[in-house]
N, C-alpha and C positions, 0 to 999 in steps of 0.2 A: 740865278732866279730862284724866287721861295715858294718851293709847288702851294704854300699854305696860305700866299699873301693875295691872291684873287678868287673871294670866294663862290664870286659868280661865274668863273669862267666854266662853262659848259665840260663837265665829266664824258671822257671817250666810252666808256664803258657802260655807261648809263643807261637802261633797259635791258641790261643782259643778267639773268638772275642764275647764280649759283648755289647748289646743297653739298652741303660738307659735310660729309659721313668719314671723321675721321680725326686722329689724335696725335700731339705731341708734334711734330715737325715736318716732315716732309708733305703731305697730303695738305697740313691746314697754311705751309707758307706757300705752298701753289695757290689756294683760291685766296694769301692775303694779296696775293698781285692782283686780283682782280679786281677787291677791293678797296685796294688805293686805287686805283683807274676806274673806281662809280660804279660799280657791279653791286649789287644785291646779294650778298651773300649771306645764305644763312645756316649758321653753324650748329647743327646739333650734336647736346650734351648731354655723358647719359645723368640721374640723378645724385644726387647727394656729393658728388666728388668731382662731378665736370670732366675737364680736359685735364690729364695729368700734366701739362706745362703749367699748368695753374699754380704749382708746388715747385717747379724747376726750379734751378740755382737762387737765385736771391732775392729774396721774400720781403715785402714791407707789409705792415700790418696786415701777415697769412695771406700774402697774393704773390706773384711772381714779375719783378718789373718786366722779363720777358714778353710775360703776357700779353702785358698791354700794348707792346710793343707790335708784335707778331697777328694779334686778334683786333688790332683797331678797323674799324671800318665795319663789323661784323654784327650778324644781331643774334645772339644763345638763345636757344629755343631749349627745352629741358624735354627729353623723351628716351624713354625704353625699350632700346631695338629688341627687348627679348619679349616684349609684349605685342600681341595682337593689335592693341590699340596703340602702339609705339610703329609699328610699322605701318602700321591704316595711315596713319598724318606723313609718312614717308612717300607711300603712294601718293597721295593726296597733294602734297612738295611736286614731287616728280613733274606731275601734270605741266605744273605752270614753271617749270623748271629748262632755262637752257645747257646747264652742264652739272652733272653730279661728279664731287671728287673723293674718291675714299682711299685710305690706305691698309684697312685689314688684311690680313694674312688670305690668301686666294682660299675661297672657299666658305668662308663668313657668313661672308652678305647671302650664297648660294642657301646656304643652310635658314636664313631667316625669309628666300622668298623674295631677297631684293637682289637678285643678282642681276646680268645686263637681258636675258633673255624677258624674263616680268617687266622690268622697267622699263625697257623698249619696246614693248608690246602697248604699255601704257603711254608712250610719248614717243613717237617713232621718230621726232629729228633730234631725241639726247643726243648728248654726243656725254660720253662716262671715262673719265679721267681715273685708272684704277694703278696706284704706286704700290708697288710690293717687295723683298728683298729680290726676290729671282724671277718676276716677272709671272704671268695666268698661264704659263704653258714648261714646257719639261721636267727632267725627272727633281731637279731642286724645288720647285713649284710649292711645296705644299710645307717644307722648311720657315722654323722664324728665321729674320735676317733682320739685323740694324743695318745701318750706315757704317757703323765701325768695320762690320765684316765685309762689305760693300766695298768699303777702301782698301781691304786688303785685298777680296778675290778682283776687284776690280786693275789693281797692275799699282795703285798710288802710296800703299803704304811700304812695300817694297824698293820703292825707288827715294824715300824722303829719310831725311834723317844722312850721318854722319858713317861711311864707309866702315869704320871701327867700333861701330853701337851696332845695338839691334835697332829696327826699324821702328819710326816714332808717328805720331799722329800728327795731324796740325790740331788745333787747338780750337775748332771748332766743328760742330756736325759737316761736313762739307759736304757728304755721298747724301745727305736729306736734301742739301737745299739745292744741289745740283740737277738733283731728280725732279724737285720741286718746279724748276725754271721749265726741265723740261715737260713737263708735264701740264705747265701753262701755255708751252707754245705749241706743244700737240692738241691741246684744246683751240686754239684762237685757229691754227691752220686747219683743223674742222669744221672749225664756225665758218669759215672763209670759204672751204669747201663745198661747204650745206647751203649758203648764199650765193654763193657762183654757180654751179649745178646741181640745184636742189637735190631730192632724193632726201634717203635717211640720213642719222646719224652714225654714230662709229664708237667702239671702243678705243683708248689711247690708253696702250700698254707700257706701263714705265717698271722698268727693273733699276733696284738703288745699283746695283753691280754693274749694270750697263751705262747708266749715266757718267760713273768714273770713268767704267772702260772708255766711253768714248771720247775724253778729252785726256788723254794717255799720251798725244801728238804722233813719235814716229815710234814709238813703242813693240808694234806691233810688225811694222814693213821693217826693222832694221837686226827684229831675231830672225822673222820666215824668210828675210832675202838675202841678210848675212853670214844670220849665227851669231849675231852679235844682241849679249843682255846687258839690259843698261843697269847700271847698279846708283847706290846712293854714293851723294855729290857732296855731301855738306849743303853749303851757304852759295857757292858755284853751280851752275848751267853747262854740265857737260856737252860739248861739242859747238859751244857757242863763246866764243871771246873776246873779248874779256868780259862778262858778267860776272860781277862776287860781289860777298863783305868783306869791307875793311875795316881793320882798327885804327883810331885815330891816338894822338899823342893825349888827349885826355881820358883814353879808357873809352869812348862811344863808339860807333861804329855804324860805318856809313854805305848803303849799297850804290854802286856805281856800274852801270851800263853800257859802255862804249863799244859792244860789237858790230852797229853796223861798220862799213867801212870809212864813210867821211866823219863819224865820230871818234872811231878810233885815232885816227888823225888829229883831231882838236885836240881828246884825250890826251894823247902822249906829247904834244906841244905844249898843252897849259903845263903839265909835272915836268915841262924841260927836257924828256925824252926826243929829241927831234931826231936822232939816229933811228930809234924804233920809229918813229912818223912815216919815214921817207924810206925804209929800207922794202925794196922791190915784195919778200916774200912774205911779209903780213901784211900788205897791200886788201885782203881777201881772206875770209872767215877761216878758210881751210888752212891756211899757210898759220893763222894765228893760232889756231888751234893745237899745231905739232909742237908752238914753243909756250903756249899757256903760262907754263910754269915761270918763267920768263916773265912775261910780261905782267902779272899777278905780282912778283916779287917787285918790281919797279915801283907799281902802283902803291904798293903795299910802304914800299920805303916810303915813298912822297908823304901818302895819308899819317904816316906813325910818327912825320916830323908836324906835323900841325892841328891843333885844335878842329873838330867836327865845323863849325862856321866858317873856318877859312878856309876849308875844302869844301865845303857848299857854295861860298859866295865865288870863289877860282872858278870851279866849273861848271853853275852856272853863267860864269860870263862868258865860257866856252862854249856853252849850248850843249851841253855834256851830259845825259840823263842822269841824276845822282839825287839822293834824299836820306834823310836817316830814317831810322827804324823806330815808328813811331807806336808809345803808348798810349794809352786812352786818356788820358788828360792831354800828353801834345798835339790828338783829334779836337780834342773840348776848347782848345785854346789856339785853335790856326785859322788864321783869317779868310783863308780860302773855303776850307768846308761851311763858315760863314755865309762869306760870299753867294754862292754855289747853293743856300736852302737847304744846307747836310745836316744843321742841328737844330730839329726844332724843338720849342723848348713847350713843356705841356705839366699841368698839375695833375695829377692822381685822384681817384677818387679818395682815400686814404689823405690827402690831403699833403702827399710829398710833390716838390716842383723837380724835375729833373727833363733830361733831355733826352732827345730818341733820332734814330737816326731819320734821316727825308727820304724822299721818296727818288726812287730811280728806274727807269729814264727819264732824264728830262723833257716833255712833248711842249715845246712852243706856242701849239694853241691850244692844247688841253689837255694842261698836266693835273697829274693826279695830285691827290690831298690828303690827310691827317683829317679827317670829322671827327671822330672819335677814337676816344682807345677804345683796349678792349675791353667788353662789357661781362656786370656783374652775371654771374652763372642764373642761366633763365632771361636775363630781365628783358629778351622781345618775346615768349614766349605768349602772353597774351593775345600781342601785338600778330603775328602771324598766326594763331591759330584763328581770330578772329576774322584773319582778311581771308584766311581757309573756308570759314563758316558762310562768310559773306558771298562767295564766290558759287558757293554750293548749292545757296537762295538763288543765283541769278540764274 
């Protein structure tokens, strides 16, 4: 389904207005979820330089395709939180505002007068979505933190990467946008709250370093109850088998899946292994696990005698989970993300046509949309201070 191809269908989001007090990832791809799902959201920028993603990686005529990508749906308001009169239109926001998101360093907004104590005095059901490296409270509290460092005290950059290297990154911000989801659904499970039993609003405390920690899985129950620290795996799922990459006989390389147990079964029947299928003690993850190495080597022979297709088309006739490792053109060119509304295709103001990813989740009866990218620096600010001005007469 193409969240982009019904334009009338009724936005879930719709009447719920968000203030963005904040820059570069984390904080502004929380409230782009809102967004795309018809929210109101309005972003302010300080002068002359905007949001520094405006400038991030790759630039068409001095903008950032990111940008447009990440800021669609949004309306730039231009104001100077270090001004009197930058922070009066902030108040003024607030009012008619259901959730403010910021990600300054704890203590910022304190300093300018818009922290949660003012702002909820001025609009008691806010609810303030506030992302930081180390969270509004302990002794890290008042520390800058990225996401980079996020993923390291977090437990994720220590366990990725190649047993024999030092530890490696993934290759995209992950601790911002992790933070970011959470950070959206600590806002919606407020709003949900302040709707079911009225009362105030709430702070939503998001730490970048918590957001990783928490998706860490058994991390944490397998040092305090064993003594056991997981270490880096490579391209393998230590303690889970068979998960890897392979190499295939033309140089590509394919990741395959088979550890539940009836797929390890198909598994080792489609590559003619039917010894290993049927033998009693890898029946069950645990048993597989003790010969890993084992059964890794088997797969590994199969894969390296056959081209990447003919080990795609084998096991998926096996029902086999298995795919290669896909780059951004084999995205750009697979009929499924097609399918599926993943590419939708949009001109620039700058006048380049390129493609952006859809929207996700899919909601059946009212999915979100693509109305606009993201807009030039300022250009609602008119537009909203006016309905400011408007609002002030009535």
């Amino acid at each position: 389904m193409d969240s982009t191809a019904a334009p009338s269908t009724p936005l879930p989001l719709q009447g719920i207005r968000v203030l963005e007090l904040g820059a570069l990832i984390a904080g502004p791809y929380a409230s782009s979820l809102f967004a795309q799902f018809g929210a109101e959201v309005i972003k302010i920028e300080p002068p002359k330089t905007g949001d520094p993603l405006r400038k991030w990686r790759k630039l068409h005529e001095g903008t950032s395709l990111w940008w447009y990508v990440q800021s669609r749906n949004k309306k730039s308001v231009v104001l100077d939180l270090k001004t009197d009169q930058g922070r009066d239109v902030v108040r003024q926001l607030v009012a008619e505002c259901d959730i403010v998101i910021e990600n300054f360093r704890p203590g910022t907004l304190e300093e300018w007068g818009l922290g949660w104590e003012p702002l909820s005095a001025i609009n008691p059901k806010l609810i303030m979505v506030r992302i930081s490296g180390y969270g509004q409270t302990g002794p890290r509290r008042d520390l800058p933190g990225f996401a980079a460092i996020a993923e390291a005290m977090g437990g994720l950059r220590y366990v990725t990467g190649f047993p024999d290297r030092p530890p490696v990154r993934a290759g995209i911000s992950i601790g911002d946008t992790l933070s970011a989801l959470y950070g959206a659904f600590g806002a919606m499970t407020a709003l949900h709250h302040l709707k079911n039993n009225g009362g105030k609003g709430q702070v939503v405390d998001v730490a970048l370093y918590e957001s990783v920690f928490a998706v860490m899985e058994s991390l944490i129950p397998e040092f305090s109850g064993l003594g056991f620290t997981r270490e880096r795996s490579g391209a393998s799922m230590p303690g889970i088998s068979p998960s890897n990459t392979y190499e295939c006989r033309c140089g590509q390389h394919v990741v395959i899946a088979g550890n539940g147990d009836a797929l390890f079964k198909r598994l080792m029947t489609a590559i003619g292994r039917q010894d290993l299928a049927i033998d009693p003690a890898l029946a069950q993850n645990d048993g597989r696990v003790l010969r890993n190495d084992e059964i890794d080597a088997a797969i590994s022979h199969w894969t390296l005698a056959r081209d990447i297709d003919e080990v795609i088309t084998a096991l998926e006739a096996a029902e086999v989970p298995v795919g290669k490792i896909y780059t951004a053109g084999d995205i750009c060119a697979d009929p499924h993300y097609a399918a599926r509304g993943m590419l939708e295709e949009h001109l620039t103001p700058t006048g380049l046509r390129m493609q952006i990813p859809g929207i996700v989740p899919k909601l059946s009866a009212t999915p979100g949309r693509t109305r606009w990218l993201g807009p030039a620096l300022g250009e609602h600010t008119a537009e909203v201070l006016a309905a400011l001005q408007s609002k002030s007469r009535t």
